[in-house]
N, C-alpha and C positions, 0 to 999 in steps of 0.2 A: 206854501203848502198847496195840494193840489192831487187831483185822482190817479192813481196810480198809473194810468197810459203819459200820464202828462210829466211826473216825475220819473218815470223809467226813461223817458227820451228816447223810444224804438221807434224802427221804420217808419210805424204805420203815426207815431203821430210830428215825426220832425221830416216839413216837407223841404227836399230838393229839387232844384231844378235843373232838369239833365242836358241845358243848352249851356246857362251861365255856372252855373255851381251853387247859385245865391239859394237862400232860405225862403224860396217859393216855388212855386209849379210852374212850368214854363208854359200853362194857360195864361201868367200869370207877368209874362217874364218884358219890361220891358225894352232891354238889349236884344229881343230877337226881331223885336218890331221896328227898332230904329234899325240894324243892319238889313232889315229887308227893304226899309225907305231908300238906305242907304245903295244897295243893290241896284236898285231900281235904276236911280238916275247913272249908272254907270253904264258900259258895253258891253257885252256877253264875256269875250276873254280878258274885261280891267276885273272881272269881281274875281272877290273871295272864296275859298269852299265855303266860309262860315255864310257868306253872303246868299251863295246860291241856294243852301240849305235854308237859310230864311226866309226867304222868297215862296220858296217849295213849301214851307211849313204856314204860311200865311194863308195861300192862297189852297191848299188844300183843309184849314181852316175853315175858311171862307162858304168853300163847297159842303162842308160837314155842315155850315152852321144854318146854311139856305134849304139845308133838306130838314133839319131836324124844325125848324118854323115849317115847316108843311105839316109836319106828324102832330098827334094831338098830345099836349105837354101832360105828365105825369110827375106826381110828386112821390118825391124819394123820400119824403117822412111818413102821411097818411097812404100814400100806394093811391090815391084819388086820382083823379083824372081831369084837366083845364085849369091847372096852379101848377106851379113848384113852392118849393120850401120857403122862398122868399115874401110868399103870401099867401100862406098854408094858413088858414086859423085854426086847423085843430093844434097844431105847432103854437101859435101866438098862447092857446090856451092851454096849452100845456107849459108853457114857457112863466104864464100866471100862477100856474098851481106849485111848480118848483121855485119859484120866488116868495112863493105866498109860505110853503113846507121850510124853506130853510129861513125865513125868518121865525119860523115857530120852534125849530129845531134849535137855531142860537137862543132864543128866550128862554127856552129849558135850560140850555148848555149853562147859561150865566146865571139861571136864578139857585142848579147845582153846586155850583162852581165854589163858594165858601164851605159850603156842608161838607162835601167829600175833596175838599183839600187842593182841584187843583186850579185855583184863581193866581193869577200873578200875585208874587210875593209871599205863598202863604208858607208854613212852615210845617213840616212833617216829619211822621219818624218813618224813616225805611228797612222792611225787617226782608234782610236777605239768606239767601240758604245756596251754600256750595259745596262742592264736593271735595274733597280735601282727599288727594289720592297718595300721599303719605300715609295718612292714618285710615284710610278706605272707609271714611265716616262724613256724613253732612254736615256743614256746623253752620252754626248762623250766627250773623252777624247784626247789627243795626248803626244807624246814621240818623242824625237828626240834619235835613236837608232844607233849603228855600227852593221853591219854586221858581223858576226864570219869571224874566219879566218879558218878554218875550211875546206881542200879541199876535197872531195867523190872523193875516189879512182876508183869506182865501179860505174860511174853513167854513163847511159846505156837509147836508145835510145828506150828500152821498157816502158817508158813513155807514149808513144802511142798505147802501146796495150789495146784493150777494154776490156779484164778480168782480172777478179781482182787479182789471183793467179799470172799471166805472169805481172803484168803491174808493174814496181817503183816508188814507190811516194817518190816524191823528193821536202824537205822540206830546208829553209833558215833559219839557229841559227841567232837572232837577240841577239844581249847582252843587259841582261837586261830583257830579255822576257824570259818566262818560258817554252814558246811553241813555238815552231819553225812555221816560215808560210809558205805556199805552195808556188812551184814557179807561179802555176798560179795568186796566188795574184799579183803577180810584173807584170806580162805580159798580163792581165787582160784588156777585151777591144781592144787590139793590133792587128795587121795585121799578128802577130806573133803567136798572143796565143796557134793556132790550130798546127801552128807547132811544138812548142817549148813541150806542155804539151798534146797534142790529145784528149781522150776521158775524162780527170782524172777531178775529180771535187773537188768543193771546197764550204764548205758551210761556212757561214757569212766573207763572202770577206772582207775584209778591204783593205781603200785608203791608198796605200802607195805613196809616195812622194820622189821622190830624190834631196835631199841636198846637197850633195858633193858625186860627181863620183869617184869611188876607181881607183889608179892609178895600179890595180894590172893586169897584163898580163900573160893568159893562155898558157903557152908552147905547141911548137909542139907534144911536147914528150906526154904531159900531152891528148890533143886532139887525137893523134895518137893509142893510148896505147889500148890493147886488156879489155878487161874486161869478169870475169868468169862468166858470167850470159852469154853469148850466148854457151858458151859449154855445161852450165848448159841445156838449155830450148832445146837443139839439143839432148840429150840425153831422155829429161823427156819427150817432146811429139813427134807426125808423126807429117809427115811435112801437112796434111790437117788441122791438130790444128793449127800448126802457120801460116797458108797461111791466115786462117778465122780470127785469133786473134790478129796480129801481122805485115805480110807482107803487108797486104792489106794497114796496117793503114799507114805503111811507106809510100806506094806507093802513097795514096793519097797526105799526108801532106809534104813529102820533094823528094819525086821522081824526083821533077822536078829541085832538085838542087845534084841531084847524077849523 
């Protein structure tokens, strides 16, 4: 499980590299570096085109990189000036405060998780409504269902963020059911809801019901545990993206239990 840029797998977050083909950026690439060594110790007409092109791309490289150490470095997260991102500390501290946020977000999610039904193994009744276009009438139905056991290693208090790229949707394996359902269905109503799920929506809700509360208990370790989607989103936007898209929403919905 993971933010929606990450699970869609688009352009912008699966990088290729347009020398090798491989799954990184050809800043990045180390076949263009060896065929330019490679180049190198050859004669002007024993090399390759690939060769010559790596050469060309090193050493114009090279030149880019001698000018940009003249210029004065600027950081692509705070927009500050004499850092980059790599020792930004309004980034390290932000980096604290979304570590600090989804540890507080999983301790809700788990101390939830029995009440409103959806802890591993718990047992529920599911009351559905469909449209029966024989009789051109809704009828409903119900299931008494388990809960998957199923833990998301990766589930992340981006939940509450309001774009759809940054936010995780985070859905319940019901056994038996073909489609998993959102957690806002369980929480639905609640004094909880806005914290638990923020802006995320859900269309044709269904009543779920709890039947037997799962006896399963979320470990510290499990609540405490980092997750790759806040390195991930520290990386991929400034920090004015995630203050609009992101921090704001924590601060509303659980600020006041951090």
């Amino acid at each position: 499980m993971a933010i929606n840029i990450r699970n869609d797998k688009n352009y912008r977050s699966e990088a290729t590299c347009t020398y090798c083909g491989g799954s990184h950026t050809i800043t990045g690439c180390q076949e263009i570096l060896d065929d330019a060594e490679t180049g190198k110790k050859k004669r002007f007409a024993s090399r390759t085109f690939k060769e010559h092109y790596a050469m060309q791309w090193v050493e114009k490289k090279a030149k880019t990189k001698k000018k940009r150490s003249k210029a004065k470095r600027k950081c692509g997260y705070c927009k500050g000036e004499g850092h980059t991102r790599r020792d930004c500390k309004v980034m390290q501290k932000d980096r604290e405060f979304l570590i600090r946020a989804n540890q507080v977000w999983r301790k809700l999610y788990a101390d939830k998780s029995k009440e409103f039904g959806y802890a591993p193994a718990s047992l529920v009744k599911y009351n559905n409504s469909q449209y029966n276009y024989n009789t051109g009438q809704y009828e409903s139905t119900s299931q008494m269902l388990l809960v998957g056991s199923e833990l998301p290693s990766n589930l992340t208090v981006f939940i509450l963020s309001k774009e759809y790229n940054m936010r995780q949707e985070i859905n319940i394996p019901l056994v038996g059911l073909s489609n998993p359902v959102t957690l806002r269905e369980f929480v639905k109503g609640s004094t909880v809801q806005d914290k638990l799920t923020g802006n995320s929506y859900s269309w044709g809700d269904k009543n779920i019901e709890v039947i037997k509360p799962s006896e399963y208990v979320f470990t510290d370790e499990w609540i405490n545990a980092e997750c790759d989607d806040i390195n991930f989103v520290l990386k991929k936007w400034d920090r004015d993206r995630l203050n609009d898209c992101v921090f704001r929403q924590i601060r509303d919905h659980i600020g006041h239990l951090m």
